[in-house]
N, C-alpha and C positions, 0 to 999 in steps of 0.2 A: 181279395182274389177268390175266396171261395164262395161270397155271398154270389160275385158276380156267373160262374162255374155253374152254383145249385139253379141261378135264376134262368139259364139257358134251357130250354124246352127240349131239346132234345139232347143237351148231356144228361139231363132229368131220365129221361126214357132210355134210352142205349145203357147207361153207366149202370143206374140201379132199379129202372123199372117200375113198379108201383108201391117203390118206398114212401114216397112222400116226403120230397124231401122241401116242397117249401111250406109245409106246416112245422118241420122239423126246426127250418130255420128260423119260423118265427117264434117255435119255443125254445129255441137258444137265444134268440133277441129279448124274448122277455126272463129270462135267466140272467144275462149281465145283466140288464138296466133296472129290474126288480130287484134284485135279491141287496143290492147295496144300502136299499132302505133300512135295513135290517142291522146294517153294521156300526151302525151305534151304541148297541148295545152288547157287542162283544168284542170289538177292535182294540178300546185298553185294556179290556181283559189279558185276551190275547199278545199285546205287544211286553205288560208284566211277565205273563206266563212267560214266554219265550226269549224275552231278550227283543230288544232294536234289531241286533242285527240276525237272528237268528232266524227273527219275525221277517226278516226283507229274502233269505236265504228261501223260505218256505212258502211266501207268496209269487217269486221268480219262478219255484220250480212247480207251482200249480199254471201259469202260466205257459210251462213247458208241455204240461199236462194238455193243457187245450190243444194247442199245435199240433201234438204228437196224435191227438185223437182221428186226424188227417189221416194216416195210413189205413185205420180201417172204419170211415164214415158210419157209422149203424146211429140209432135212434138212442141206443142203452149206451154208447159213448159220448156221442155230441150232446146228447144234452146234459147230463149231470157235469162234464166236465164245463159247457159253461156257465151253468151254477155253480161250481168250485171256484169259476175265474172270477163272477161278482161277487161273492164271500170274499176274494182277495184283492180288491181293487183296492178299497178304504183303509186297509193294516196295510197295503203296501204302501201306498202314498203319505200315510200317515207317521207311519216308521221310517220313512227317505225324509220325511219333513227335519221329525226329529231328531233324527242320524247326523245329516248336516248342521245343524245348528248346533249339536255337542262338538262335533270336531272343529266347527268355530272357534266354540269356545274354547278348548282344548288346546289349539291352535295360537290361541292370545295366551293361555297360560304358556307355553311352551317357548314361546317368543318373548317374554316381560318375565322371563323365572329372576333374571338379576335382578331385575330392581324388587321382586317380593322378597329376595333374598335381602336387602337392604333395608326392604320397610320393616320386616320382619316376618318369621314364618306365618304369625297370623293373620295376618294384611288381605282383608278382599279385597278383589276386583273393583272399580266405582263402576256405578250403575252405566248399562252403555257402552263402556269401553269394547267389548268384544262384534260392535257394528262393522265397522269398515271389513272385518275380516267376514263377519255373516255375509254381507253385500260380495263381497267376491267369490264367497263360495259357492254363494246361492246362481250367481251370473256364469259362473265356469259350469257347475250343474247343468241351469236350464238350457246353455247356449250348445253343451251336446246332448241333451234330453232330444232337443226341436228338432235336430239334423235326424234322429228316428224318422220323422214322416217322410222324408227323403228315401234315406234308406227302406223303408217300407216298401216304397215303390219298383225298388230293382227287381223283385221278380214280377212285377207286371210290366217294367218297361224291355225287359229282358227274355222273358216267357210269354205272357199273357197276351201280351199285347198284337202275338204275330199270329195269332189266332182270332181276333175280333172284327167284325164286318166295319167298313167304313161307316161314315154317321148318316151317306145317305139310306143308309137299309135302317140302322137301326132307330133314326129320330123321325123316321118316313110318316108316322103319325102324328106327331108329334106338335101340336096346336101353337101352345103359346110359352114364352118363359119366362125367365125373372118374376117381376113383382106381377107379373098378371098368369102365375103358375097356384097351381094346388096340389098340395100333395107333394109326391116325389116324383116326377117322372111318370107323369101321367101319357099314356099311350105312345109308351114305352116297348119297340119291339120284343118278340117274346123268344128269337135266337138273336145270338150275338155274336157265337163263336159260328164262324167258316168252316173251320174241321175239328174237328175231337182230338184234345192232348195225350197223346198217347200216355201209357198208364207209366211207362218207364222216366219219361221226361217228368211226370206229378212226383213221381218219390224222390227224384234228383233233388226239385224244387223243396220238396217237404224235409227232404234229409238234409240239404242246408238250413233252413229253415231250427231244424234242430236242435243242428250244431250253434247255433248261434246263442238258443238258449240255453244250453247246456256249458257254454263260455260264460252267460251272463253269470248262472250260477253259482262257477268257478270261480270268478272275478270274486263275487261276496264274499265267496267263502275265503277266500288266500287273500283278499288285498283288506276288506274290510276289518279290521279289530272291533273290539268290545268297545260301546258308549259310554258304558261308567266303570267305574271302579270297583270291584268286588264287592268290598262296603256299600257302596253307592246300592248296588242290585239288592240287597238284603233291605237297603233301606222300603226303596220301593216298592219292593214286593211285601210287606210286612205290614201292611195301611190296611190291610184284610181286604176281602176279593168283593164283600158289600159294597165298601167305599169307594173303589176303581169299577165298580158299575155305576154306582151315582153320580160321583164327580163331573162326568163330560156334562150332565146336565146343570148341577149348581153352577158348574163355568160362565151358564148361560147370565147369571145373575150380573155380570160384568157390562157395562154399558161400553166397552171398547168393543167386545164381540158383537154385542145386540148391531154395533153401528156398523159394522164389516159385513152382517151376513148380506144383506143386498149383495155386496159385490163378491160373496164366493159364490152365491147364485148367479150372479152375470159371469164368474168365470168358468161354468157349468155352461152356460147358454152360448157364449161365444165361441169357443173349441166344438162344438157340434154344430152349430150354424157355420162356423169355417168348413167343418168336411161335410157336412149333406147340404144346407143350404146355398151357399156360395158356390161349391162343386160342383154341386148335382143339378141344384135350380138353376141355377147359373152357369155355367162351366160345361157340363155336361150338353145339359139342356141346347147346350150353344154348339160346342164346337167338337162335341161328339166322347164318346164313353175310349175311345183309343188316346187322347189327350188329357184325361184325368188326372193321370200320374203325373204329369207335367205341370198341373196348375197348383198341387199340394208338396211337389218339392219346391215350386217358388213360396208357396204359404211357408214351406219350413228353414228357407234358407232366410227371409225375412225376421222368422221368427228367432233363429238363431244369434243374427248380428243384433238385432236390438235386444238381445239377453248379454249381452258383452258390453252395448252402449249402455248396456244398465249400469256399469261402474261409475257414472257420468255422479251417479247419486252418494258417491263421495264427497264431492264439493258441491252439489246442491241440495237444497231443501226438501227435506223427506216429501212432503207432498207430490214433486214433480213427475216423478216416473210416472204411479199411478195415475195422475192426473193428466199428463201427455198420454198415454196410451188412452184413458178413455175416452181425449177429446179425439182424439184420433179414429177410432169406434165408432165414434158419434158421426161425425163426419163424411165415414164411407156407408154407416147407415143412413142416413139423410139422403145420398147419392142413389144407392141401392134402392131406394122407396120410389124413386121415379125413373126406374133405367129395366127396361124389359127389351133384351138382344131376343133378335132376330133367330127361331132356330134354325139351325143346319147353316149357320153363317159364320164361314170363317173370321172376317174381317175383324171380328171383334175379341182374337186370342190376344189381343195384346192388351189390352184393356183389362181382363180377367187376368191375366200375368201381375199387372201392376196393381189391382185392388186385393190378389192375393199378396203379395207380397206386404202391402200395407197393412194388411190386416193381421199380416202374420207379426211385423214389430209390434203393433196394439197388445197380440197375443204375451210377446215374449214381455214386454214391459210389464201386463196386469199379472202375471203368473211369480215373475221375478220376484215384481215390488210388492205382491202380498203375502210369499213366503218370509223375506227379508223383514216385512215389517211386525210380521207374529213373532221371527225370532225378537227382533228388539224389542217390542212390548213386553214378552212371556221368558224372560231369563231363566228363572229356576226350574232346574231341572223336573222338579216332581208334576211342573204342568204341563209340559212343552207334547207331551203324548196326546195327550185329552184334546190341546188346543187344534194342534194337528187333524186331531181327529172329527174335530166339527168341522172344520174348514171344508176336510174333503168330503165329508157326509153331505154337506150342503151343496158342495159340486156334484156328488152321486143324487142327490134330490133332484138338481134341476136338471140333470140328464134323464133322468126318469120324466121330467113332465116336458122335457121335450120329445120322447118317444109318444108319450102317448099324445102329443100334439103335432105329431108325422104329417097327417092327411089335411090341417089347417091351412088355407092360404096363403100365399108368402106374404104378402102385405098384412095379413096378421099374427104372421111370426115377425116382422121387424120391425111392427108396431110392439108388441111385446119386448122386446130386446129393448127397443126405444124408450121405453118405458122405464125397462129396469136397470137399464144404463145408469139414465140422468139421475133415477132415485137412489144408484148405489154413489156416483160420484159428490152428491149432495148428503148424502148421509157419514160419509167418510172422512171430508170435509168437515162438518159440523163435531166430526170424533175429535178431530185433533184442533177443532176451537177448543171445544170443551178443554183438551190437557193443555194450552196454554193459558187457560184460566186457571187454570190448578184443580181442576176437577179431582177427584180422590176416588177411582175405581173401586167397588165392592167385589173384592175376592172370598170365595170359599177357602177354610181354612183346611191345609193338606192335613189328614189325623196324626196322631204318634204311631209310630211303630208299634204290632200288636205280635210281638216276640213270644213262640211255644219252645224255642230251644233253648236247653237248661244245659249250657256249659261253659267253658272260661271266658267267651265273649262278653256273655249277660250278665255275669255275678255281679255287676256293679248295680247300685242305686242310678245313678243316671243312666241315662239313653244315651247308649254307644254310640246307635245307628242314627242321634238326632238329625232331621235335615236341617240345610243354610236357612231357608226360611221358618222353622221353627224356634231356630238357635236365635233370629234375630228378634223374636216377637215373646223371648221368654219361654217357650216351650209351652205352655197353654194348658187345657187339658186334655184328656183323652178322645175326647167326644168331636165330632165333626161341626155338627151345628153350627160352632162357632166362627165368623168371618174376621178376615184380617182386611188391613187396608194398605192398599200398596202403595208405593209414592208414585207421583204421577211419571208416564213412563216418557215425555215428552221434555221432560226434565233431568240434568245430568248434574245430580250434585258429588261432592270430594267423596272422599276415600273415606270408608266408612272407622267406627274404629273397632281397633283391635279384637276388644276384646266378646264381639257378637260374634265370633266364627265358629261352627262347630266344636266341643271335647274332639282329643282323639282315642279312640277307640282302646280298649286295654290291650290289645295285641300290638296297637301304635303303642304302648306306655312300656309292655314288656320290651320289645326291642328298644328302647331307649330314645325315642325320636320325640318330635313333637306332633304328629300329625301330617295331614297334605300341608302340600305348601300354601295353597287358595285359604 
């Protein structure tokens, strides 16, 4: 709503004059889509420093930050604040990755405490066991994540919209579209709006707007709890702040990630190819800029229900989701490569209805089934931040090289998509031959604890704060260098035994206990 607001010629002039505000806009465009490149290299920083959840509390209310910069539009607002917002794209995503996949697992302990009660206080988890509860949590998530772009749209179907000239003014230029389109909206009128939103109705709009984020960040803060354990956070945080910068890259060393990145790159490509390609080349292009909001609530009610039908991945075989949604991808790109609508032609809303809609289950299924399958790969807690964090680095990458490939032709942006579909669903595939061969993943080894505080927790020779995965591989030495070897994750063998689970801690041994119950 505001991109389309600044792009109007004469709100431009009336409103604020010779601000400039679409240079403005495009140094707030290259503020998100740049600045995320960058967040590689301080996102687990930042999600130790602060905590999971404190880290999702602080990137919401940068978020609010932008929105709120609405009320007084200047140069020295809008843009630092969305540089603020791409600095929090990748710790926010990253830390929701994370978040859910502990309450998972949290989740499975809280639900099985009798029978660890039976196996015995020391009793882990068997590897895996905490799937079907990730797979639901991650499906109840996405499935009201997507209804967002929906709701996104109510103050443009509500507001915006009763101000916009029909599509014959605005697409009156307007050449060719679909796959024989360049750019965005090339000869694209330069008013849109019929009259000027008075100023009293923009703050109404913006002070809901507000309030909504100022809910979400109420919400974390009252309903979310803490992801680890007290002990747990001391653990974490205590690897020294060296090692949680290097880490997300030795990650890289793991031939499960190398095999995924194709496809957190393709799932960068397709959620921007849904809203500007499909929309705008498409959508727009066709059936006019008053009808937008209506082609990406069908993308998100699509994308919704196939994040529900993801539970489907219960009783079938891990591969399936991912591998349906992309053939499904494949499909409406194949389509989209030779279908260029008619501008300024209605006849053709229904048709964009129903290829957004399918595009949007594509959506909901690749989003789903690749948060779901990092949690079951990456169990232990000390990695699940890092892994998070490439993931979404990699979707912030290829949002950046779809920006800067805006003005490219559409048939060589779905030649590209096309490209790196097939190579991500073949590359994905060949991961989990690999783990049913028994392939043996090369992990970087989490360090020990590098403990400065001298009081009754530490006085022991052993390591209080040891992690599960230290505890299982002997505790090692101090030095990171060293890689461990995970068992393969495509594999669910017994119950492991007893006696690898963490010590408990001496304030566990003073109260008399034995430890957590896991």
């Amino acid at each position: 709503m505001q991109l389309i607001l600044h792009y109007d010629e004469t709100y431009r002039e009336v409103k604020y004059g010779n601000m400039g505000l679409p240079d403005i806009d495009s140094k707030m465009l290259m503020g998100i889509n740049v600045t995320p490149i960058a967040a590689l290299l301080y996102t687990p920083v930042l999600i130790r420093f602060f905590g999971t959840k404190w880290m999702m509390f602080l990137a919401v209310g940068i978020y609010a930050l932008f929105v709120s910069t609405n009320y007084w539009e200047r140069y020295y607002t809008l843009v630092p604040s969305a540089v603020a917002l791409g600095m929090a794209i990748v710790p926010l995503w990253a830390s929701m990755g994370n978040y859910i996949t502990r309450m998972a697992q949290k989740y499975y302990e809280y639900s099985h405490y009798k029978e660890r009660d039976e196996q015995g206080p020391q009793q882990r988890p068997p590897r895996g066991s905490h799937a079907p509860y990730l797979l639901v949590f991650q499906a109840i998530f996405y499935s009201f994540f997507h209804l967002s772009f929906a709701c996104a749209q109510l103050p443009m179907i509500y507001f915006l919209n009763h101000y916009l000239y029909d599509l014959n003014h605005t697409l009156f230029s307007v050449q060719s579209c679909g796959t024989n389109s360049q750019g965005i909206l090339i000869g694209f009128n330069k008013t849109v709006l019929r009259t000027l939103p008075r100023s009293g109705n923009l703050i109404v709009v913006e002070s809901v707007l507000m309030a909504v984020a100022f809910l979400a960040m109420l919400l974390v803060l009252g309903l979310c709890g803490a992801a680890y354990r007290p002990t747990e956070e001391i653990d974490l945080r205590s690897v020294g702040w060296g090692n949680i910068f290097q880490l997300p890259f030795k990650h890289v060393r793991d031939f499960r990630l190398r095999h995924l990145v194709p496809f957190f790159i393709y799932s960068g490509f397709e959620v921007l190819f849904a809203c500007t390609g499909l929309a705008l080349g498409y959508g727009v292009c066709s059936v006019g800029l008053e009808r937008l909001a209506y082609l990406l609530v069908a993308y998100s009610l699509g994308a919704s229900a196939s994040s529900v039908l993801g539970l489907l991945g219960l009783w079938l075989p891990r591969p399936v989701p991912l591998v349906a949604g992309a053939g499904l991808h494949l499909l409406l790109t194949l389509g989209l490569f030779f279908w260029a609508p008619a501008p300024r032609g209605l006849q053709h809303m229904w048709i964009l209805c129903v290829a957004a809609v399918l595009w949007g289950v594509g959506s909901g299924l690749n989003k789903t089934g690749l948060s779901t399958l990092l949690g079951i790969l990456y169990e232990d807690k000390e990695r699940q931040d890092f892994i998070f964090t490439i993931y979404h680095w990699w979707q912030a990458v290829a949002i950046f090289v779809v920006y800067l490939g805006s003005s490219l032709p559409m048939k060589a942006k779905l030649a590209v998509l096309l490209l790196t579909l097939v190579g991500a669903a073949a590359s994905y595939l060949w991961m989990e031959r690999k783990l049913q061969r028994g392939a043996v993943p090369r992990q970087p080894r989490i360090p020990r604890p590098q403990h400065k505080v001298r009081g009754y927790r530490y006085l022991e020779e052993d390591n209080s704060d040891e992690s599960d995965a230290e505890g299982e591989h002997g505790g090692g030495g101090p030095g990171d260098g060293v890689e461990e070897e995970a068992p393969p994750a495509g594999l669910r063998p017994g119950p492991e035994p007893a006696g690898l689970s963490r010590r408990p801690c001496p304030y566990e041994q003073a109260l008399g206990g034995d430890g957590p119950e896991e």
